[in-house]
N, C-alpha and C positions, 0 to 999 in steps of 0.2 A: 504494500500500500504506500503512495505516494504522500509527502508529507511537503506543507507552506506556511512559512513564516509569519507571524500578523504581530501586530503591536498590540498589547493591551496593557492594562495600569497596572503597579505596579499591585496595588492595593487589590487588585480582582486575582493575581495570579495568588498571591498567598490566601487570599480565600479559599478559592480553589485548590491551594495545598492542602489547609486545615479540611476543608470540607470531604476531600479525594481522600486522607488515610484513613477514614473512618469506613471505607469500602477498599480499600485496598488497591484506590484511584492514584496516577500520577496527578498532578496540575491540568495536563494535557488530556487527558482522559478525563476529566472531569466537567474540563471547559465544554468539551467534545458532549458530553452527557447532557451539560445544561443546553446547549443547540438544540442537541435532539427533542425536547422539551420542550425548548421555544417554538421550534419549528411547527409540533405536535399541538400545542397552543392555539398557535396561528391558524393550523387548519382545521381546528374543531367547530370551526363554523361563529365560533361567541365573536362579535365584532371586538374594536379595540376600545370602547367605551366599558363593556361587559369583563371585561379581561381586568384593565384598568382600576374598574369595580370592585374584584376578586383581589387585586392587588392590595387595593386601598380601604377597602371596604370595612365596615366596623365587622365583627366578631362573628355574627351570623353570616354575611357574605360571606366574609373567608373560611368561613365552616360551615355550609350547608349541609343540612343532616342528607343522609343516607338515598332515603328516599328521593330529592332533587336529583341526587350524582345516576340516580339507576333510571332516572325518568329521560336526563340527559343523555345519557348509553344508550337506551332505547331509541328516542330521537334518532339519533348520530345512526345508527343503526337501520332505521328505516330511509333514510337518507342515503345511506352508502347502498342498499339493497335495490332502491329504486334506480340509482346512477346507472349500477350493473344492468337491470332490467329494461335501463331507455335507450341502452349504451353509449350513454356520456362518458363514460367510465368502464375500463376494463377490469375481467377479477385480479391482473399483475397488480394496477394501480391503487390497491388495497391488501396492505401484511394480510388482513384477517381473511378476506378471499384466496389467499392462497393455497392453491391442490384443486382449482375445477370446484371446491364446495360452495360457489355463489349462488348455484341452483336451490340446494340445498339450505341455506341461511333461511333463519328467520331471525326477528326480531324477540329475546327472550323476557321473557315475564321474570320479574323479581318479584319474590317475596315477600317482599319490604311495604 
């Protein structure tokens, strides 16, 4: 795997030390993790205001019970199934479509 130089502060890479040994993370690997994260964020549909929200948000925002996060997977879920089905979207362009099982998806019931 090919690797690129970037600048960041000084102050974020030692976060990301502290934050990386507690998983057995370098810096690099960690920075790399929180990407993955953002990225995953960004495409879950929540606009940047809603995000923002979750950031900033008093104690209930930032800790929505159970039931919200399973109602929100659900969503998210009938969404990515519908994409496949209009073919806006192929099952590569979704991890959880991967192996042909897009046919097969449903959207599952929680508990909760």
């Amino acid at each position: 795997m090919s690797s690129n130089s970037i600048r960041i502060s000084a102050e974020l890479f030692e976060h990301a030390q502290r934050h990386g040994e507690v998983l057995s993370r370098s810096a690099a690997q960690q920075l790399e993790h929180w990407a993955r994260l953002g990225a995953a964020l960004e495409q879950s549909g929540l606009s940047v205001g809603e995000l923002v929200e979750l950031l900033h948000g008093d104690k209930a925002t930032r800790n929505p019970p159970e039931s919200t996060l399973w109602a929100a997977k659900r969503a998210q879920q009938a969404r990515d199934i519908a994409a496949i089905e209009s073919g806006r979207a192929s099952n590569e362009s979704m991890s959880w479509f991967s192996g042909g099982r897009a046919r097969r998806a449903k959207a599952i019931k929680s508990p909760l």
